[in-house]
Structures are given as structure tokens and as C-alpha cells.
C-alpha positions in Angstrom: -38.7 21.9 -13.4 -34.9 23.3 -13.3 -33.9 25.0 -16.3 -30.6 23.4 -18.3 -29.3 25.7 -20.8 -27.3 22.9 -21.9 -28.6 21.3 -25.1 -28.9 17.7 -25.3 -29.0 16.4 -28.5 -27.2 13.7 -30.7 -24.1 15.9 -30.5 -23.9 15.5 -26.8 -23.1 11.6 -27.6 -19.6 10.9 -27.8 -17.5 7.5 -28.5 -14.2 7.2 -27.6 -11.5 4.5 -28.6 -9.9 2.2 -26.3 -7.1 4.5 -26.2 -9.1 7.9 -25.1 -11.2 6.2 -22.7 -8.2 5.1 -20.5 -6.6 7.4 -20.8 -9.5 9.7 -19.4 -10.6 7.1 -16.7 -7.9 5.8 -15.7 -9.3 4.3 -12.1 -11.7 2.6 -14.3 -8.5 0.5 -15.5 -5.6 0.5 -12.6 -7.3 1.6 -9.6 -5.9 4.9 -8.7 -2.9 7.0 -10.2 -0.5 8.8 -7.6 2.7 9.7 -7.2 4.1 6.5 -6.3 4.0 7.3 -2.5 1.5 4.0 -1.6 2.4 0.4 -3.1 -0.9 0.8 -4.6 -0.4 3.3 -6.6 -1.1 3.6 -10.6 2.5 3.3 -11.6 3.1 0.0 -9.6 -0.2 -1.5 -11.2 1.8 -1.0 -14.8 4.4 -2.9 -13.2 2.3 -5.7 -12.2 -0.1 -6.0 -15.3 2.8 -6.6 -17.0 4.6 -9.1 -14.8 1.3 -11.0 -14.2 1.6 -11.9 -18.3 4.6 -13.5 -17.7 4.1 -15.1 -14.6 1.0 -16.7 -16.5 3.4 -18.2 -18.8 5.4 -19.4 -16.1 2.4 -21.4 -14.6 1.5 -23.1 -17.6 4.7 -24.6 -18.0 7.0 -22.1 -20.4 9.4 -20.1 -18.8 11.7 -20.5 -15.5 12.9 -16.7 -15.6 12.0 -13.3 -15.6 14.4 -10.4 -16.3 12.9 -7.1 -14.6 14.7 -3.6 -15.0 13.3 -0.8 -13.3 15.5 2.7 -12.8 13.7 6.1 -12.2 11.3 6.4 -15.3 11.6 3.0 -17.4 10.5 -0.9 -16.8 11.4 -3.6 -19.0 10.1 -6.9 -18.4 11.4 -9.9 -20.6 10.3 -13.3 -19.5 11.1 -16.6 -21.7 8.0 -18.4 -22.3 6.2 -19.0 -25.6 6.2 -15.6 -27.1 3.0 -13.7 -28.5 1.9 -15.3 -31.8 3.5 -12.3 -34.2 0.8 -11.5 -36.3 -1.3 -10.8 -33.0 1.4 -8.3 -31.3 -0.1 -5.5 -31.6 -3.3 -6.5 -31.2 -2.5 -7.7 -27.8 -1.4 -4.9 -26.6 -4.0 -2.1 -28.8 -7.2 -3.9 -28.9 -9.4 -4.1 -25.7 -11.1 -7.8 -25.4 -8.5 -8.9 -27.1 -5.9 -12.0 -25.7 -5.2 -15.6 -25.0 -7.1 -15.4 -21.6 -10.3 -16.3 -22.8 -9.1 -19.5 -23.7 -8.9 -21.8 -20.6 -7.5 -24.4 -22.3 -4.3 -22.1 -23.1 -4.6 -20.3 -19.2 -6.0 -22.1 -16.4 -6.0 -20.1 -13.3 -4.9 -16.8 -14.6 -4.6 -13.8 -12.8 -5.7 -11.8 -16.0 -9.0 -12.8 -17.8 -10.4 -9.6 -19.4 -8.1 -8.5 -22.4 -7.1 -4.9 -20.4 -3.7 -4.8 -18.8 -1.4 -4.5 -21.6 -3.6 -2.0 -23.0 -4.2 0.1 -20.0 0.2 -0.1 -19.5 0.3 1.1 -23.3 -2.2 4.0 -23.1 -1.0 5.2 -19.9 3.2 5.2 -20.7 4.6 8.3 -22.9 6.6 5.1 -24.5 5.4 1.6 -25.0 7.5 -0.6 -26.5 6.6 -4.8 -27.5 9.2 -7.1 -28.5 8.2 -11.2 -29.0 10.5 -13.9 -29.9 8.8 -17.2 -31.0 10.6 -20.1 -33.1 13.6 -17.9 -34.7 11.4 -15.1 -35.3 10.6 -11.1 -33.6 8.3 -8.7 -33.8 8.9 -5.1 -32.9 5.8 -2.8 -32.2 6.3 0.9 -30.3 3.7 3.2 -29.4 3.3 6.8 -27.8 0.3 7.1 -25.6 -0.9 4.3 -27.0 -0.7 5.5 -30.3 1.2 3.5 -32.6 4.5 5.0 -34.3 6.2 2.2 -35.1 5.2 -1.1 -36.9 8.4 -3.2 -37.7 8.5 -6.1 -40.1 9.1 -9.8 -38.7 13.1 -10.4 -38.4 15.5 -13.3 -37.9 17.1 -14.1 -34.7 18.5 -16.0 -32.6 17.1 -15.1 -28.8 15.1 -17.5 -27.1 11.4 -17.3 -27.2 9.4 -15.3 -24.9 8.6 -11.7 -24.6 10.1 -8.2 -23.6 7.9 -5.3 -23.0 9.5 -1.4 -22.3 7.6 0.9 -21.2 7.9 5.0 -19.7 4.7 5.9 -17.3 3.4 9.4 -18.6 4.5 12.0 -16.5 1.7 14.0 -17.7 -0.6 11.3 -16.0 1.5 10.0 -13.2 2.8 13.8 -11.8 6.0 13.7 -9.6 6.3 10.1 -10.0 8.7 8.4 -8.2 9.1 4.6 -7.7 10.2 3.4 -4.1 12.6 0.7 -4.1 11.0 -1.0 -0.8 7.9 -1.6 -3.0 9.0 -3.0 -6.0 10.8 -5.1 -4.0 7.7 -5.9 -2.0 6.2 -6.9 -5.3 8.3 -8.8 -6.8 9.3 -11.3 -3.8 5.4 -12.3 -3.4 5.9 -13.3 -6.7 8.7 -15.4 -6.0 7.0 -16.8 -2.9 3.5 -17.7 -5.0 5.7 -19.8 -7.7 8.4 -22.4 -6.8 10.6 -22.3 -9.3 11.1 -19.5 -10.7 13.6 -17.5 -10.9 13.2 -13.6 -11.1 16.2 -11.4 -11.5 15.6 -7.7 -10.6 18.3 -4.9 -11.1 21.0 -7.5 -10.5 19.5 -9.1 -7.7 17.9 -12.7 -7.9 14.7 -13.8 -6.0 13.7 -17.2 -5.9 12.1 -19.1 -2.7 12.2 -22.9 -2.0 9.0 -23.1 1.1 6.8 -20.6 -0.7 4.1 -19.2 1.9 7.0 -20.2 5.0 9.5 -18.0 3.3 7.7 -15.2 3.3 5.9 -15.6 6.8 9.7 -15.9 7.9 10.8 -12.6 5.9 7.4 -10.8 7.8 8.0 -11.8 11.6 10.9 -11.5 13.7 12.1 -15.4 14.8 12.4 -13.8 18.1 8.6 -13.0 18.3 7.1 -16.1 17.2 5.5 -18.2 19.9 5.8 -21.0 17.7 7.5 -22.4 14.7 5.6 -21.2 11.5 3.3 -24.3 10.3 3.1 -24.6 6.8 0.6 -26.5 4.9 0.1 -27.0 0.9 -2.5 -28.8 -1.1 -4.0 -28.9 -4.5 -4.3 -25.3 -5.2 -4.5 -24.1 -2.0 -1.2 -23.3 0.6 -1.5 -21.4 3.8 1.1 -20.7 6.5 0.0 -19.8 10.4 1.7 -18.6 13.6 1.4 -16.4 16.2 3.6 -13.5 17.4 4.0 -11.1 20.4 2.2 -8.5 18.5 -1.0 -7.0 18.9 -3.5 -6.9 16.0 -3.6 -9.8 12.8 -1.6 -10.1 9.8 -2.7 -11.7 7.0 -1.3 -12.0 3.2 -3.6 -13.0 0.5 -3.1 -14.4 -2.6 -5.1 -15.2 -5.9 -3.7 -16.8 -8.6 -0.4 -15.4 -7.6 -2.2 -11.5 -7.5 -1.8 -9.9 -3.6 -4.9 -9.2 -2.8 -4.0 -6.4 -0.3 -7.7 -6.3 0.6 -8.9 -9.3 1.3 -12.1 -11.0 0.1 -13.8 -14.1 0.3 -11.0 -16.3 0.2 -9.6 -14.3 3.4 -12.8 -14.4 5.3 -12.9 -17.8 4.7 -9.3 -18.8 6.0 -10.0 -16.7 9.1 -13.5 -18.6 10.2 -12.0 -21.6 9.3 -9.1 -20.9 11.7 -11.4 -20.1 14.5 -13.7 -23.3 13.5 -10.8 -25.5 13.8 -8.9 -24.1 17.2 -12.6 -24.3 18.9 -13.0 -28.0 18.1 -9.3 -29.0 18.5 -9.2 -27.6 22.1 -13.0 -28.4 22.5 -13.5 -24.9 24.0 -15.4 -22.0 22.7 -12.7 -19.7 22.4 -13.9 -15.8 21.8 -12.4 -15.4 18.5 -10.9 -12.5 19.0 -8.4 -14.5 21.3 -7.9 -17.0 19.0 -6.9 -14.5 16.1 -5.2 -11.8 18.7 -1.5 -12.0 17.2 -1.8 -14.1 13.8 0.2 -13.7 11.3 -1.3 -15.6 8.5 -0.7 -16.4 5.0 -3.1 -18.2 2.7 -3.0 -18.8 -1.3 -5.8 -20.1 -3.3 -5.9 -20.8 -7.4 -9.3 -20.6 -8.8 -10.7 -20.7 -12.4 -12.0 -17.7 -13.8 -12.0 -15.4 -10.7 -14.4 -12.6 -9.5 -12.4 -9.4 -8.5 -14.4 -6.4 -7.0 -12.2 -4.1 -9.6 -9.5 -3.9 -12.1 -6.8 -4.0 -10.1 -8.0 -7.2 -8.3 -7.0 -6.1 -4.2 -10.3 -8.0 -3.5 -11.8 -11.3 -4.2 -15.1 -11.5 -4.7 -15.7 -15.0 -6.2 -18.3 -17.2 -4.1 -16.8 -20.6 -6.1 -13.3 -22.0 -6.8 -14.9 -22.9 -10.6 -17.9 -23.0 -12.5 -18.5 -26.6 -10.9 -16.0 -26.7 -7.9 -17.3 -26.6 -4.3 -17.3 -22.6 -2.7 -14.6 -21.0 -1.7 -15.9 -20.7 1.8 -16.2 -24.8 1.9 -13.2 -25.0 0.4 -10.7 -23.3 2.7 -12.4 -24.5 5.6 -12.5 -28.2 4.6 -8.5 -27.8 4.1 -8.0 -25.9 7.1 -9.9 -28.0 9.1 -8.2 -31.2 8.1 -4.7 -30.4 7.7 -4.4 -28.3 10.4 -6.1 -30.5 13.0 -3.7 -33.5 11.9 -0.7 -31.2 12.6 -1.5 -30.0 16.1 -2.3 -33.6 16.7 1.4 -34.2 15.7 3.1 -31.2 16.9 1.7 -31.3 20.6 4.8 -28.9 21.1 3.2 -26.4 18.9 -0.8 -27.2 20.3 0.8 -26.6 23.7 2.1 -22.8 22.7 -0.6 -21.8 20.6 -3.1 -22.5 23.6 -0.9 -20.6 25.8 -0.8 -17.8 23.4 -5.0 -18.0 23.2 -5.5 -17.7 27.0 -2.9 -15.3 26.9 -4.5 -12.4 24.9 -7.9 -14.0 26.8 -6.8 -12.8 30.3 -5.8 -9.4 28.5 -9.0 -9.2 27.2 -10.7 -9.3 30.5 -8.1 -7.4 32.4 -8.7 -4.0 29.9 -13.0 -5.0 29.4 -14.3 -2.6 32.3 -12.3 0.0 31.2 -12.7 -0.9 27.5 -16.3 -0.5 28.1 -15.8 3.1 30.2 -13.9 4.1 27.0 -16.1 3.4 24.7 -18.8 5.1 26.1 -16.5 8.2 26.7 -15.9 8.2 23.1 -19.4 8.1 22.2 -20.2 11.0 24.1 -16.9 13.2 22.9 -18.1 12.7 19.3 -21.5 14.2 20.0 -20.0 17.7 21.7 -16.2 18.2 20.8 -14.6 18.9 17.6 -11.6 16.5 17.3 -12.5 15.0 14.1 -13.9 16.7 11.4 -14.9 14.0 9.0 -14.8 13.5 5.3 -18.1 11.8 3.4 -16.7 9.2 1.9 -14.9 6.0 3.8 -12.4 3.5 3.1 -14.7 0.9 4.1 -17.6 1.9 2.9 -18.5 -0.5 0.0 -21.2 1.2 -1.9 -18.6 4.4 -2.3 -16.8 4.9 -5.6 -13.8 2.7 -5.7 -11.6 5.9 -6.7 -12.8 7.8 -4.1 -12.1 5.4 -1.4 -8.5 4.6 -2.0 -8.1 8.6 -1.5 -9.8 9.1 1.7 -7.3 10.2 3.9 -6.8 11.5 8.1 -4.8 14.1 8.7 -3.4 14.1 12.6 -2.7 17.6 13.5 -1.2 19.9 16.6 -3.0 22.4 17.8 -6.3 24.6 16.6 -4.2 26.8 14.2 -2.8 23.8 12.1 -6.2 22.1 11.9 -7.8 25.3 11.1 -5.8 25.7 8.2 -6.3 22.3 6.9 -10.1 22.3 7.3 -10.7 25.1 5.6 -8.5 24.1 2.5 -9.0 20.3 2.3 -11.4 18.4 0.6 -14.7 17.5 2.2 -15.2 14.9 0.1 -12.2 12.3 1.2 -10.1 14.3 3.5 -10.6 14.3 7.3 -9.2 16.3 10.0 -8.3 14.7 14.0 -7.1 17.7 16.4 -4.4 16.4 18.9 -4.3 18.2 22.3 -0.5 18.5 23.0 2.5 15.9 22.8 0.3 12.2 22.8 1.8 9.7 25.9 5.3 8.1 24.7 3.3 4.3 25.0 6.9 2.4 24.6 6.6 -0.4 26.5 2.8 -0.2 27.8 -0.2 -2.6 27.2 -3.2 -1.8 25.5 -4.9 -0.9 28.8 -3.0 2.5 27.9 -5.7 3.0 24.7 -8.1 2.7 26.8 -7.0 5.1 29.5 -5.2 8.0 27.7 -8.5 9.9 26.1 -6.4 10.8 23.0 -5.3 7.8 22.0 -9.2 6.3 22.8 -10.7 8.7 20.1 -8.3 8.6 18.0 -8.7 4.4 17.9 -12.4 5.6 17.4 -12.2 8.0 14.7 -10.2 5.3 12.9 -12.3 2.3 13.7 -9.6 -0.1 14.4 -10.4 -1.0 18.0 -11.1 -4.7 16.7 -8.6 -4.7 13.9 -7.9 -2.6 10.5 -10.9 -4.6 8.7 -13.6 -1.5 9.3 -10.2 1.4 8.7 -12.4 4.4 7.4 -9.0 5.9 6.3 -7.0 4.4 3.2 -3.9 6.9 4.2 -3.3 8.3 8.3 -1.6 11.2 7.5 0.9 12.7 10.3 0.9 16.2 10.0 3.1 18.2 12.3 5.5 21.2 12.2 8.8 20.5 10.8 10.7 21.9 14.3 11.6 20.1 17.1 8.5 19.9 19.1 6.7 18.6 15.2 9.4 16.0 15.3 8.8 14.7 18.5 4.9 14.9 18.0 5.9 12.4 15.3 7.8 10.0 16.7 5.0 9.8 19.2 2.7 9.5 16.9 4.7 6.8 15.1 5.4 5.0 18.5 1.9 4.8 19.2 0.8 3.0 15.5 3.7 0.2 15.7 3.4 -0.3 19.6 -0.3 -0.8 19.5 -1.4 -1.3 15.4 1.7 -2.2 13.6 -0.1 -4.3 10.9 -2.2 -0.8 10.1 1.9 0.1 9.6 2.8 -3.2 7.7 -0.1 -2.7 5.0 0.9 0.9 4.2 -1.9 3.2 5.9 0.5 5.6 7.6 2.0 8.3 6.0 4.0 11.3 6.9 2.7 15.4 5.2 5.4 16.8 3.4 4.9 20.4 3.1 7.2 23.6 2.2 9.7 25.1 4.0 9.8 28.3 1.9 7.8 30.3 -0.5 10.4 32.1 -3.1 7.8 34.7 -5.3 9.0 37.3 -7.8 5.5 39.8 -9.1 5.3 37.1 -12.1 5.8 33.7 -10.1 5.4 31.6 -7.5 7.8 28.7 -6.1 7.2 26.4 -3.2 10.5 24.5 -1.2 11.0 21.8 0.1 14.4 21.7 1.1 17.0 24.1 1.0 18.4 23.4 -2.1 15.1 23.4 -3.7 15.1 27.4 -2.6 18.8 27.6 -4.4 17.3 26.3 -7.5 14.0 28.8 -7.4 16.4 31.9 -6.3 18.6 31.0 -9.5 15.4 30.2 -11.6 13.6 33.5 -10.5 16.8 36.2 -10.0 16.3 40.0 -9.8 15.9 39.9 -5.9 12.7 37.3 -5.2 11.4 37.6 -2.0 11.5 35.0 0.3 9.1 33.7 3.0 10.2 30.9 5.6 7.5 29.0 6.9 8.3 28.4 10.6 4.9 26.1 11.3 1.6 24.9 10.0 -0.2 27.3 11.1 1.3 30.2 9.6 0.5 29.1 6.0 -2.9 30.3 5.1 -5.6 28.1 4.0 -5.8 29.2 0.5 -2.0 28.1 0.2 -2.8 25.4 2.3 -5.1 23.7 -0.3 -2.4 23.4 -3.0 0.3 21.5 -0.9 -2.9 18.5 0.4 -4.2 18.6 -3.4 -3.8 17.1 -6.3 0.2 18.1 -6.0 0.4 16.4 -2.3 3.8 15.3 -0.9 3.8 12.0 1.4 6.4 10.3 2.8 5.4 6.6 3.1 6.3 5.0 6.7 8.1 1.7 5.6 9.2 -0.8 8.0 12.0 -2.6 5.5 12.2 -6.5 5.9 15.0 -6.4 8.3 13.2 -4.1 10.6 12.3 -5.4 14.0 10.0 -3.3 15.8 10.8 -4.1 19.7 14.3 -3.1 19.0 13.5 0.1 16.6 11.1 1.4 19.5 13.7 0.2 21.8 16.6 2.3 20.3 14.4 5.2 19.6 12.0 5.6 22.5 13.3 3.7 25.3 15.8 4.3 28.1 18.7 6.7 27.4 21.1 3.7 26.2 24.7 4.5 25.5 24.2 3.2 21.7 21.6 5.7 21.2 23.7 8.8 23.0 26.0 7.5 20.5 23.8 8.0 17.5 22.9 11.1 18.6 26.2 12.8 19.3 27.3 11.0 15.2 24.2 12.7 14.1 24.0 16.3 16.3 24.2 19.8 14.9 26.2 22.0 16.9 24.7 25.0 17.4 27.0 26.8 14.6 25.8 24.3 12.0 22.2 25.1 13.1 22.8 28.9 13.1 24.1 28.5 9.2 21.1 26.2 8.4 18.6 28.7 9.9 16.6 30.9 7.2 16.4 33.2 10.5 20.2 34.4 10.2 20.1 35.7 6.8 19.5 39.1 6.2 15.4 38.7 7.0 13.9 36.4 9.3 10.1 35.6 7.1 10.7 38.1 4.1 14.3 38.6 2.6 15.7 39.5 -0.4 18.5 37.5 -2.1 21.3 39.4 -3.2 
């Protein structure tokens, strides 16, 4: 028996209120915190648990508009449905298990049933402010990490009913926060898309979509890509939207009650069989189904009553019924799907016509790459027994018995060279963070088939290390982190890199897996401190901040920063840059511009955007007085 010198007695049990319990488990209530980097990050899940209160009021009738205002370090949300009842106000937003959810006959179909949101928002936000208007009447409550400091009486006035809430993530909590525009933006248009009518207006831009589900398929796809025009079916609490592009991999968007579920569930599953189900018995073939979904890009929205999610933040579905006495969500979907898309290929023969050219389309691909698909595999197989590409982490993305908090920060680092992975090995954490080793520059695979995967032994393993030969469903990574030198050659690496994701995997790109390492450029140090850069004027700042001649070390690649320093810039502190691919963006023309043939547009861009050598001589840390260790005057 292992001695404890740890006493356990009564002392040792501790009860905390709603307000320290958050506030110390955090993932427990919004997933994961962060810096803001990933759309699922803490700070995003404020936004929405806020949102989703007045997009319930929308959908039960109360409340055509939503005023959102987000700038670097506040939200305020004021929507114009029926107003918290004021003598509850703070109680709504204070007292776990506490709220108007778990009456269904006041919220049918919520997105929120469990009395947390508000109160997760409130704990979690340095300042927390509540403001409801009902019948001539408001009530003012404001709190300080979640700690009430300001209890106004009832007033007169004159606004229209409804609700405002204000509110300042802690930056104690949420470090280096940062909110990225693309996201919020992402956000808030799948709101407009999952409810017709309503109007939100975000930092003076309005959002509002007539088609729903065809809107935003037709914001996701390039028109020029789609082999078909985008059919678009609704019913009683169900709407989906299908068609196929020139892509490789599937694309789906998943809805819930008007909550994204960014990964998935039952409801997802079930509108991807039944998809399959129906295309076999249309065309009365047995399609591989693989062929059929090759190139989907697929939208589907259910509304059930009290819904299961697999956690708080509700990325996954997990209920098995649409109600305590419906029909399964499984028989469901496919009983739609089955009848309403059969009756429109049997009136769109046009449509039937391309989507069974685009089947035995990715069927003769199929068979064309299977031989060497199989060679490949078997290579990879053996390379992960005897070489030391990938140096794994325990704990997976997709590994559903793991710890929720866990999986969502299981990231790959891609690296150059022995030195750089070396230093990350040795500093990261064996827990969630894995290392793949490139061999020199990858193949620039603009413009090549899949066959190339199969072929170039790099991109093979690295497909295997990621598990997304057969799509992203089985990703063992949440975040693919690019990490390469920031010179010339790291650039290029890159791009390469980068090419090789949207060429091949650009819905892994699409659902915000790929991210670029951000690490410092110079170390400024005094005998009493220690600064890290990240740009140039970040070393001004830390030579005025520090004075009396700091010394100064520029870091010229990965692998000259040891692994000790090496831990602090992929910890807690970490730096990504998301890769985004904005809704304008077209992929064939981006690659295209970028990777393609030496086009006169793009020696254009590059003579608008070149450094002569001058300008690069000024820039480089090299022609000052020291080349790795100066002193500033």
C-alpha cells in the first residue's frame, strides 16, 4: 500500500458556488478557452450563448431584430422580444438551473435547455452587464466576475421590450484574446440562414437571407464549381440543401435548433445514409458510397424537442429521437430525404443527368488510383513501424472516450528538417501535441489528381498520420499546425504545404483544422528580464521597456531556439495564425494566382509587393551592429 501524506478528512471536502466552479472549470461550461485563434474558441461560445437567448425569442414569435456590437474587448447583444420578467433578472443570469427553458410550453425547440449560458458568460467576463425592457419598465443588473456590484431599482421608459446584455471576456481567463472578424461573421450569418425573417444587424452591417439553407450553400461553393444547381428542400422542421462540386472530399453544415453543430452527430449521420439510400434506389445501382458522397456539399437543419448534446457547447448531436414521442432522428431524416429528394430528380432529369455523371466520375477515379492506393497503404504501414516521421501524442481528436478538453487541444505540428522537430519534441506536450518530420520542400501538387497522394511518399504518410484518406470524420488532430522557418525557404515550405491541404482536403481547410506557428523573431533580455518578439516593432517596444543596453538575440530558424524556450512559445502562451478562406475566396483561382504558371498578373503582384534589396538590408537584424547578440545604443 502506497503511502499518502496527504490527509483526507472532512476538510479535504470543498463546495463551491456557481460562480467559483465556472470559473475554475471552465471546459466544463463552454468547451475550451483560447485565444480566439479557432471559431471554437471560449470567447466565441460567450458570443453565441448569448445570441442563442435571443434567437429563442425570435422563434417563438417575439422579435424580428437583433442589434450585435462587437469591437476588440466588448459584445452587446440587444434583441426585441419579450424581455426577462424583472423580478427574475438576476436570477437568470446568477443562479444555475435557473430559466424559462424548462418550460416547453414557453420554448419549444430551444437550443438552450439547462439554465447555464448566461451564467457561464457572466462568470467568465471581467464586466457583465443585464438590461430588460418589458411593458414600460427596465431593469439594470451589473456584475464583475460574476459577482454582483450593482443592483438598480425598476425605472420608467420608453424603449421597446426585449433585452440588452454587455459584456467584457476576462482577460485573466481568456489571455491574448483577440476576436477575428471572419468568425463572428461566420457566426452570425448561420444564424441568419437558420431563421427567415430576421433581421440581424452587426457593426453596421445587416444580415438577413430569403432561401435559408440555398443561401448559404451558395455563399460556401463557387457557382463556377457546381455540377449542378443547388437543390433545396424544406419541410416541417427539417430543411436540407445538396449539390456536388469539382472538389475533392465532402462538406457538410449542420444545424440543431439553429446551433452549428461543427461536429456532427446523429442528425449528420443520418442525412448522409439517407443520401446514399436514396441515389442507390433512384439510379437502381449499387453505387460505392464513397462515389456517391465524393464532392458533396451538403447542408441539413433539423428542430427537435429537448435535444441531447454530447457537451455544453453543443458541436455534436447526440439525440437518438426528434421528441419524447416522435419517430428517430435516423427515420426521420431518411424518410424526408428519401421522399423529397426522389420526387425532385424525378422532375429535374437535368439535374439526375449531372449528378450521375458526377457519381461515375469520381467512380472511374476511384479505380484508376486503387492499385496504387493499395501499394500506398501498405507502404505506410510499414514506414510507421521503422521510421520516425510522426511522433504521436496520447490523446486524439477522434477518440471519443478522451476528455472533451483534451481533444479540442490535440494538435500536429508539420516541421522541416531533424533540428526543428527535435526542438519541438523535446518541449511539447506528450499529452495532445504531435510531431510529423518533412523531408525537404513537399511536391508543388497544383493542378494534379489524387493519384499524386498516393505516389509522393510524404504526402502518403502524412494522409496517414492524419487519418483523412476517406474524409476528415476519423481527423486525429483538432488543429494541423504548419510550422516552418520564417525565411524564404519556411515560406515556400508553406505555401506548399498550404497548396497541398486546399488542392487535395480543402473542407479539412473550410472547418478550421489548419493553422499556421507563430513564433519569435527576437529575444530582447536585460539580467532582470526576459522579452520575446514578434515583429519588429514588438523589439522597439521591449528595447524602450528594458533600456540600459539589453541584449539582443535574432532568431534566424527553428532550430536554433532551444527546447526549453521552445516549450513556452507551443504552451499555454501559443501564437496561431488561423488559415481562413473568406467567403469570396475561390480556391482554383487562389492556387491558380499563387502556384500556377508565371502569369503576368502575378509578376505584377510581385514586383507591387518586392523588397529591393536596400529595403531588405535595413529590415535585416543582420546589419545592425551584431548579427545574433547586439547591444542597443
Amino acid at each position: 500500500m502506497a503511502n499518502n501524506p496527504v490527509n483526507y478528512t472532512e476538510d479535504s471536502i470543498k463546495s463551491l458556488d456557481w460562480r467559483e466552479h465556472i470559473r475554475l472549470r471552465p471546459g466544463m461550461y463552454i468547451g475550451k478557452l483560447g485565444d480566439g485563434s479557432a471559431q471554437d474558441d471560449g470567447i466565441y461560445v460567450l458570443v453565441k450563448e448569448v445570441v442563442d437567448n435571443s434567437i429563442d425569442e425570435h422563434m417563438m414569435g417575439y422579435g424580428r431584430t437583433i442589434d450585435i456590437k462587437i469591437s476588440e474587448h466588448r459584445v452587446e447583444v440587444r434583441d426585441y422580444g419579450r424581455g426577462i420578467p424583472l423580478g427574475k433578472v438576476i436570477d437568470c443570469v446568477s443562479k444555475i438551473n435557473t430559466g424559462g427553458k424548462y418550460d416547453s410550453g414557453a420554448f419549444q425547440k430551444s437550443v438552450g435547455l439547462n439554465g447555464v449560458g448566461t451564467k457561464a458568460v457572466n462568470a467568465l467576463s471581467e464586466y457583465f452587464k443585464v438590461q430588460s425592457f418589458r411593458d414600460g419598465e427596465s431593469k439594470v443588473a451589473e456584475f464583475e466576475k460574476g459577482v454582483l456590484i450593482q443592483d438598480k431599482k425598476i425605472e420608467k421608459t420608453s424603449e421597446r421590450n426585449g433585452t440588452k446584455v454587455i459584456f467584457s471576456p476576462d482577460s485573466t481567463v481568456f489571455k491574448n484574446y483577440h476576436f477575428i472578424p471572419e468568425y463572428l461573421e461566420n457566426q452570425i450569418w448561420n444564424y441568419a440562414y437558420l431563421n427567415a425573417g430576421l433581421t440581424i444587424n452587426y457593426n453596421g452591417k445587416k444580415y438577413f437571407s430569403d432561401k435559408g439553407l440555398y443561401d448559404l450553400l451558395s455563399n460556401k461553393v463557387d457557382e463556377e464549381s457546381i455540377r449542378y444547381p443547388i437543390i433545396h428542400l424544406k419541410g416541417n422542421d427539417i430543411e436540407m440543401a445538396l449539390t456536388h462540386s469539382n472538389q475533392y472530399g465532402e462538406e457538410y453544415y449542420s444545424f440543431v435548433n439553429g446551433q452549428f453543430t461543427t461536429q456532427g452527430g446523429t442528425h449528420l449521420a443520418a442525412f448522409r445514409e439517407a443520401i446514399v439510400k436514396t441515389v442507390r434506389e433512384f439510379y437502381k445501382k449499387d453505387f460505392d458510397a464513397s462515389d456517391i458522397r465524393q464532392s458533396v456539399v451538403g447542408a441539413i437543419a433539423v428542430r427537435v424537442q429537448e435535444p441531447v448534446f454530447e457537451s455544453q457547447t453543443k458541436t455534436k448531436l447526440g439525440s437518438q429521437n426528434v421528441g419524447p414521442e416522435g419517430p428517430t432522428l435516423r427515420t426521420f431524416v431518411n424518410d424526408f430525404v428519401k421522399t423529397e429528394l426522389d420526387n425532385y430528380l424525378h422532375k429535374n432529369p437535368a439535374t439526375a443527368d449531372a449528378l450521375l455523371k458526377r457519381i461515375l466520375q469520381s467512380e472511374r477515379e476511384r479505380k484508376e488510383i486503387s492499385g496504387i492506393k493499395k501499394l500506398a497503404n501498405e507502404r505506410a504501414k510499414k514506414a510507421n513501424l521503422h521510421n520516425k516521421k510522426l511522433r504521436d501524442c496520447r490523446v486524439h481528436y477522434d477518440d471519443n472516450k478522451a476528455d472533451e478538453d483534451l481533444k479540442n487541444n490535440t494538435m500536429l505540428f508539420i516541421t522541416e528538417g531533424d533540428s526543428a522537430s527535435g526542438s519541438i519534441t523535446k518541449s511539447r506536450d506528450v499529452q495532445t501535441q504531435a510531431v510529423f518530420s518533412l523531408r525537404g520542400k513537399p511536391l508543388n501538387c497544383y493542378g494534379m489528381t489524387k493519384k499524386v497522394v498516393y505516389e509522393n511518399e510524404e504526402f502518403n504518410l502524412l494522409q496517414h498520420a492524419l487519418n483523412i484518406e476517406d474524409g476528415i470524420e476519423g481527423l486525429r488532430y483538432r488543429k494541423i499546425v504548419i510550422a516552418t522557418d520564417a525565411d524564404v525557404d519556411g515560406m515556400h515550405i508553406r505555401l506548399l504545404i498550404m497548396t497541398y491541404f486546399l488542392q487535395f482536403f480543402p473542407d479539412l481547410v473550410k472547418n478550421g483544422h489548419l493553422f499556421i506557428l507563430d513564433t519569435p523573431l527576437f529575444r530582447v533580455r536585460n539580467k532582470k528580464e526576459t522579452i520575446y518578439c514578434y515583429s519588429d516593432e514588438e523589439r522597439q517596444r521591449a528595447i524602450h521597456k528594458l533600456g540600459n543596453k539589453p541584449e539582443i538575440t535574432r532568431f534566424k530558424g527553428l532550430g536554433e531556439i532551444s527546447p526549453e524556450e521552445f516549450g513556452k512559445f507551443i504552451g499555454e502562451d501559443i501564437r496561431l495564425e488561423p488559415i481562413i478562406l473568406r467567403k469570396d475566396t475561390k480556391i482554383a483561382d487562389l492556387l491558380g494566382f499563387y502556384m500556377g504558371k508565371n502569369t503576368p498578373d502575378r509578376q505584377n503582384f510581385i514586383i507591387k509587393n518586392l523588397k529591393v534589396e536596400k529595403d531588405l538590408a535595413l529590415d535585416d537584424p543582420k546589419n545592425e551592429p551584431e548579427a545574433e547578440e547586439e547591444e542597443a545604443a
